[in-house]
VMD Tcl script that draws the C-alpha trace (Angstrom):
set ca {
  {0.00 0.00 0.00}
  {0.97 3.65 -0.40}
  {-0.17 5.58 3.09}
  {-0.19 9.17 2.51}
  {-0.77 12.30 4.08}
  {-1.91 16.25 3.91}
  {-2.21 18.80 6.30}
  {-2.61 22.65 6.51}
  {-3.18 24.76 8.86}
  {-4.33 28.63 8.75}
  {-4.37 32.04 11.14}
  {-2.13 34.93 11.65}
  {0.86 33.93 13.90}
  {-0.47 36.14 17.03}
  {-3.67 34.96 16.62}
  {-5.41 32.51 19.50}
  {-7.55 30.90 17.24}
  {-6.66 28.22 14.26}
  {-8.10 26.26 11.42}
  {-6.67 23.09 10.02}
  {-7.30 20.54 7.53}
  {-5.90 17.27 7.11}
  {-6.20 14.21 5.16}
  {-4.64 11.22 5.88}
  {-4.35 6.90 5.94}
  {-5.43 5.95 9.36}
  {-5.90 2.61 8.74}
  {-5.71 -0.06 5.82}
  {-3.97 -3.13 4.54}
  {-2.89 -5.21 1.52}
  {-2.67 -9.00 1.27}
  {-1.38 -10.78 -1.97}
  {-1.31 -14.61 -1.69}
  {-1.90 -15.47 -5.32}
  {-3.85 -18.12 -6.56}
  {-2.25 -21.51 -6.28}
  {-1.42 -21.16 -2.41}
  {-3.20 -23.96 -0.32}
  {-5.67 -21.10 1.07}
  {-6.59 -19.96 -2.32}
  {-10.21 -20.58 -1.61}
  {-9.98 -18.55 1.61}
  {-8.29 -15.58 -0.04}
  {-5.99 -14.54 -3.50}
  {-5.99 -10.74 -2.59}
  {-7.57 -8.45 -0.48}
  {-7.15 -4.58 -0.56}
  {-9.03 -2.50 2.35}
  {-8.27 1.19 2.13}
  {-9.63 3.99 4.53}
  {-8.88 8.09 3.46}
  {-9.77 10.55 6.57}
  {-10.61 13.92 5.81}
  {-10.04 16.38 9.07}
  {-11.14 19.84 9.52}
  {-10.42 21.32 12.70}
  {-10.31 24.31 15.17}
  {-8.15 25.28 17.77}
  {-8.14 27.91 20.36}
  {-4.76 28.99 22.31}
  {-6.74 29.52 26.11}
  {-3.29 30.57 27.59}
  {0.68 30.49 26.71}
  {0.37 27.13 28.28}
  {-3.07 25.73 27.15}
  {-4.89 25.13 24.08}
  {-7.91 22.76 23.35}
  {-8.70 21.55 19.94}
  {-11.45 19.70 17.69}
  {-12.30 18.53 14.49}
  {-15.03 16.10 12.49}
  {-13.54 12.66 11.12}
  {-15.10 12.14 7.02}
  {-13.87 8.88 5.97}
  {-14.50 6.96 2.60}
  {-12.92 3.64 1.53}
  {-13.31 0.44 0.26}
  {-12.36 -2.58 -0.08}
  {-11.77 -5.35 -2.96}
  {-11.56 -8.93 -2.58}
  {-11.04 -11.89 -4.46}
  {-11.14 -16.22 -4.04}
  {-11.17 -18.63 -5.36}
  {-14.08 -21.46 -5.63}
  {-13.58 -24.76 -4.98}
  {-16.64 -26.71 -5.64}
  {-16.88 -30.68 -4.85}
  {-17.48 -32.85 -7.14}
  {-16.38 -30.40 -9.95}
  {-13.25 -29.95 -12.15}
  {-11.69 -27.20 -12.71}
  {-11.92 -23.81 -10.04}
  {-13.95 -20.93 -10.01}
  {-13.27 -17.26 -8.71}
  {-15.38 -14.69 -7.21}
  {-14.14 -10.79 -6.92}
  {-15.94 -8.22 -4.48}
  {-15.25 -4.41 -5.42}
  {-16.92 -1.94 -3.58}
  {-16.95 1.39 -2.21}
  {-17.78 2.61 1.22}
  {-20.83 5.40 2.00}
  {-18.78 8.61 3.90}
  {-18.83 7.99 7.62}
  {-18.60 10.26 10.30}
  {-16.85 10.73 13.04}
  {-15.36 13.15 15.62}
  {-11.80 13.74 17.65}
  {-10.71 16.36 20.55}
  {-7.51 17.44 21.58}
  {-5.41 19.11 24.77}
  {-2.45 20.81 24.82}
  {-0.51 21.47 28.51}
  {3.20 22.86 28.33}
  {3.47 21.34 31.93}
  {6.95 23.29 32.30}
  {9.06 25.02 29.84}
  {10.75 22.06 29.12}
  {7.89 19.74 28.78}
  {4.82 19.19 27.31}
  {1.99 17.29 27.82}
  {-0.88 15.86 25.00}
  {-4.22 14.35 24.91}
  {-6.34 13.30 22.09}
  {-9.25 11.11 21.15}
  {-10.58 9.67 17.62}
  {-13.57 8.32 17.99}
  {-15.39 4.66 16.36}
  {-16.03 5.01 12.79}
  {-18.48 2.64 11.04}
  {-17.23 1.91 7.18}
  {-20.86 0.86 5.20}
  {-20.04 -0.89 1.57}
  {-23.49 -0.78 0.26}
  {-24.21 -2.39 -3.47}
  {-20.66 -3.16 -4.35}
  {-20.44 -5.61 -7.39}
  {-19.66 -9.35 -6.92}
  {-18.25 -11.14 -10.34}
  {-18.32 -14.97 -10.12}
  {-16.23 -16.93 -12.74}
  {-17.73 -20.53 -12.56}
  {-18.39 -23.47 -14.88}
  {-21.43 -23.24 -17.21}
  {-23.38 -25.60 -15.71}
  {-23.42 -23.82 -12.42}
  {-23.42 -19.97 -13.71}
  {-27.55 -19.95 -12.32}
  {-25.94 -20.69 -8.83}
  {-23.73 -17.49 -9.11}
  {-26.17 -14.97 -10.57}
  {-24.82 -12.51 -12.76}
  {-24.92 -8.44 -11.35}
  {-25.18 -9.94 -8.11}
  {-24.30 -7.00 -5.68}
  {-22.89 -7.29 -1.64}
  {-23.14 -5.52 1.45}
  {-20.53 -5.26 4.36}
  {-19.51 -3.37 7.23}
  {-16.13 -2.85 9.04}
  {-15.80 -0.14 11.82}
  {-12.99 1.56 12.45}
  {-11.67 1.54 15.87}
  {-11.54 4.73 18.07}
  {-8.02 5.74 19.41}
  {-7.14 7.72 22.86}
  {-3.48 9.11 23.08}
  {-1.60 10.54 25.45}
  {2.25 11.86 24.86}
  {5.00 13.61 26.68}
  {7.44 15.16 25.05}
  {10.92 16.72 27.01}
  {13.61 18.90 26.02}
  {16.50 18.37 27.06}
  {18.23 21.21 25.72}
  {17.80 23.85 22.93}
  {19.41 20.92 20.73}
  {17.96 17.73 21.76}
  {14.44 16.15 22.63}
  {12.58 13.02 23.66}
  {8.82 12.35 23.04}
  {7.11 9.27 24.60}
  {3.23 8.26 23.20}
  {0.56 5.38 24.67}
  {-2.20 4.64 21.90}
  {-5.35 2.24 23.64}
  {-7.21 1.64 20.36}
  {-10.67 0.28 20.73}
  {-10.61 -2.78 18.52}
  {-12.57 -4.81 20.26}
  {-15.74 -3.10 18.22}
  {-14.61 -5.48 15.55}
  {-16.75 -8.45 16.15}
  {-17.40 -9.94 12.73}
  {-16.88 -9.71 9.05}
  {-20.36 -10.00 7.55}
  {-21.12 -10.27 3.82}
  {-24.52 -10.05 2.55}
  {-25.40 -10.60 -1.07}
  {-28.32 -9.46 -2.57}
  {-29.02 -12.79 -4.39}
  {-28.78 -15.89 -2.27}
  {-28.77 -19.35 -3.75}
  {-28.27 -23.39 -2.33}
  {-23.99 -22.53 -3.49}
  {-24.49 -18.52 -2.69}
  {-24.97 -18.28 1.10}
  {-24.03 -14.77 2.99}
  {-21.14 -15.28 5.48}
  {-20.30 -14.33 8.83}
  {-16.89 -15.34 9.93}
  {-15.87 -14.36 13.66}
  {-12.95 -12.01 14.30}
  {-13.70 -11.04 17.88}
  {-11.02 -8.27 18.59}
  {-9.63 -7.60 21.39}
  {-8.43 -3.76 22.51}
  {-4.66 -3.39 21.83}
  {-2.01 -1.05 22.42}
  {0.75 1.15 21.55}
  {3.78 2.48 23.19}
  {6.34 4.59 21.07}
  {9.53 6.22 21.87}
  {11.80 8.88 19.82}
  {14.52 11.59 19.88}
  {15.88 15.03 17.88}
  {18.80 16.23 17.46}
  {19.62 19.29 15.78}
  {23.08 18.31 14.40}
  {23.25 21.90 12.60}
  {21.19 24.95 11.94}
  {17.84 23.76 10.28}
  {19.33 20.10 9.91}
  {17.91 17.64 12.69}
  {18.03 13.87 12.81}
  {15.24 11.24 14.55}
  {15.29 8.05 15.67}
  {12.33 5.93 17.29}
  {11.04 2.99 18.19}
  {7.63 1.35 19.01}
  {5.80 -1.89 20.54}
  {2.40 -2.29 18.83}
  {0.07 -4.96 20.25}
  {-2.13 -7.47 18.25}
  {-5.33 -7.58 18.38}
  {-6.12 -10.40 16.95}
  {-6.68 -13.66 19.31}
  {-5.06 -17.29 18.90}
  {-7.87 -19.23 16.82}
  {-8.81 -16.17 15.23}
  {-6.08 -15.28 12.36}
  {-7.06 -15.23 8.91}
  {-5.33 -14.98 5.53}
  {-6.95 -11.17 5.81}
  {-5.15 -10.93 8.80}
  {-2.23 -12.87 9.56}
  {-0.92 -10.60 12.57}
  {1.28 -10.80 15.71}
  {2.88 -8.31 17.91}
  {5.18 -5.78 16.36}
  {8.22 -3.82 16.26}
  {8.87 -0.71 14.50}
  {12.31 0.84 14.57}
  {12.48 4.49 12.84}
  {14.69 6.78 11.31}
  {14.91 10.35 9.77}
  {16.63 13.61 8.68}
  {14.71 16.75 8.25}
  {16.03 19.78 6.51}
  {15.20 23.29 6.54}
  {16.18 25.86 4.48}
  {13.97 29.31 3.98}
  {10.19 28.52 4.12}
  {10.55 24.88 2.97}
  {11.02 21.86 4.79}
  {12.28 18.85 4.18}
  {11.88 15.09 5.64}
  {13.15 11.64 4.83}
  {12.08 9.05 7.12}
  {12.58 4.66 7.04}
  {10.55 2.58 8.96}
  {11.11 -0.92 9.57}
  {8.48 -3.21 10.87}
  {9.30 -6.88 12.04}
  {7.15 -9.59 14.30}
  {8.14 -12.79 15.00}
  {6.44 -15.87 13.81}
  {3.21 -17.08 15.02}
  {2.10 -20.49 15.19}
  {-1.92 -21.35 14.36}
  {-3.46 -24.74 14.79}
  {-6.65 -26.42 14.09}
  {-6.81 -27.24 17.59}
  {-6.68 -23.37 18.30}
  {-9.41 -22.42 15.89}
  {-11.60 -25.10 17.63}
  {-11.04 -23.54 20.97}
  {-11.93 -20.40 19.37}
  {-15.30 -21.52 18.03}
  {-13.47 -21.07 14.21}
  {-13.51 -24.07 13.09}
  {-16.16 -26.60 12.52}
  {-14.55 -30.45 12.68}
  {-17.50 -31.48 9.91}
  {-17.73 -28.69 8.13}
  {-14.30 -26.85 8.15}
  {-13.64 -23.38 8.17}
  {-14.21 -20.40 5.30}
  {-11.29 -18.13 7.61}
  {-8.87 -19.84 9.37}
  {-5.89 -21.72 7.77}
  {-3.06 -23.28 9.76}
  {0.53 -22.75 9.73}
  {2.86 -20.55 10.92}
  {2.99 -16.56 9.65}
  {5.72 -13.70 10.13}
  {5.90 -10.20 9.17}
  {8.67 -7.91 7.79}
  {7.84 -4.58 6.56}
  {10.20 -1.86 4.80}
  {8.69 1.95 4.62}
  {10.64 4.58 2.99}
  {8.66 7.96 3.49}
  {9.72 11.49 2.35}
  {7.28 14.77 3.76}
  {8.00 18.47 2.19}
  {6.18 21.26 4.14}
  {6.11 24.87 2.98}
  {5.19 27.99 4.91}
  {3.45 30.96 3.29}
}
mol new
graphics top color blue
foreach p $ca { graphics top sphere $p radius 0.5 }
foreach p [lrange $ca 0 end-1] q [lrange $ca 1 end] { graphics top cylinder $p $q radius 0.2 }
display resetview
């Protein structure tokens, strides 16, 4: 994927009051296992994309304090595709899922304390965001003789919230050169329940699903430094533990995660009224085992019947994300 963001922000330099806008990646993922993987039929690709747009207002209350707020409008989507395996059939068929999500709405607040003159204190809150994918097209490739069990222009519904976010950060300066900044993310996940696809046309082969997921809240604790190694030329470093929340039993080819570690890196350059960043992160969790005998704890896995989600082995994550940021100030 290809996270990106904007933001601006507007009002004379001595003035209290502020107006920004912002538009940013929050959250989102891409999965690419191909089609001749032994899961193929649980997933080939999936592509879930969420793009927040932020206006807000601030207000400077005193040379120490200043509150904030703004409204959260998100849009997304997602696209899916699987294969079909089909018993008693030769030959595979395919399905793909495209579809766009209604604008959602959603809120956050902010604080601001400068605590001393050396540090400062922040507070913020995103709230829940509900993602609706209403009428989105599903395309079924399947052999002739069952094309009436896949109806043609068939359409899908689904819904996927977004999980609400409180943060709270420190940051100290050590001296006119060098700071440190500490954060702790709680991030409500545990709103995510169940991943429910409706289709508008059912049939005996074309049955909506609802396949458990049953989050659990997780967390985030970050650390990083400046330096200011010369006039207008400063370089970062940071590092961060991000918790899972995604329970044993419960990992999918969608979501195939563990607990990770991000280690960070960056220059930033200034010179006149433009700015200039170049940033590397590197993400990395170790491997994590899943078992048949976990998804049947978990209520994921039906001994008869199988499972549509969960596929046994053992998954790891490495992640390389080059970034570069120019800023400009009128």
């Amino acid at each position: 994927g290809t996270p990106f963001s904007f933001y601006a922000v507007w009002g004379p330099s001595e003035s209290k009051l502020k107006f920004g806008l912002g538009a940013f990646t929050p959250f989102g993922s891409g999965v690419n296992w191909g089609n001749s993987w032994n899961g193929r039929d649980l997933l080939n690709e999936i592509s879930l994309k969420a793009i927040q747009i932020q206006p807000t207002v601030s207000y400077k209350l005193s040379d120490r304090f200043g509150i904030g707020a703004g409204l959260d409008l998100t849009i997304g989507g997602v696209q899916l595709s699987r294969s079909i395996l089909i018993d008693g059939q030769e030959g595979e068929g395919s399905v793909a899922l495209d579809g766009s999500a209604t604008m959602a709405f959603g809120y956050n607040i902010g604080l601001f304390y400068a605590l001393t003159e050396k540090l400062d204190l922040g507070l913020s809150y995103r709230s829940r965001v509900d993602m609706e994918v209403e009428g989105g097209s599903a395309e079924f490739v399947v052999p002739s003789s069952l094309a009436s069990m896949f109806p043609e222009g068939n359409t899908f519904s689904a819904t996927l919230p977004l999980p609400s976010v409180t943060t709270i950060g420190l940051t100290y300066k050590l001296n006119e050169k060098f700071q440190i900044g500490t954060q702790f993310d709680w991030v409500g996940w545990s709103a995510y329940k169940s991943l429910n696809i409706d289709f508008e046309e059912n049939t005996s082969l074309l049955e909506d699903t609802e396949s458990l997921r049953n989050y659990e809240d997780s967390w985030v604790w970050h650390l990083g430094g400046e330096y200011m190694v010369a006039e207008g030329v400063h370089l970062r470093a940071g590092f961060y533990y991000d918790t899972t929340p995604v329970q044993d039993g419960y990992m999918t080819a969608e979501t195939p995660d563990n607990n990770r570690l991000g280690f960070t890196g960056g220059l930033g350059y200034s010179f006149g009224d433009i700015q200039l960043d170049l940033s590397f992160l590197y993400i990395h969790t170790g491997e994590r085992e899943q078992t048949t005998e976990m998804a049947i704890d978990a209520g994921t896995y039906n001994v008869e019947e199988g499972s549509r989600d969960v596929m046994p082995g053992t998954y790891r994550l490495n992640a390389f994300i080059p970034g570069i940021s120019i800023g400009y100030k009128f």
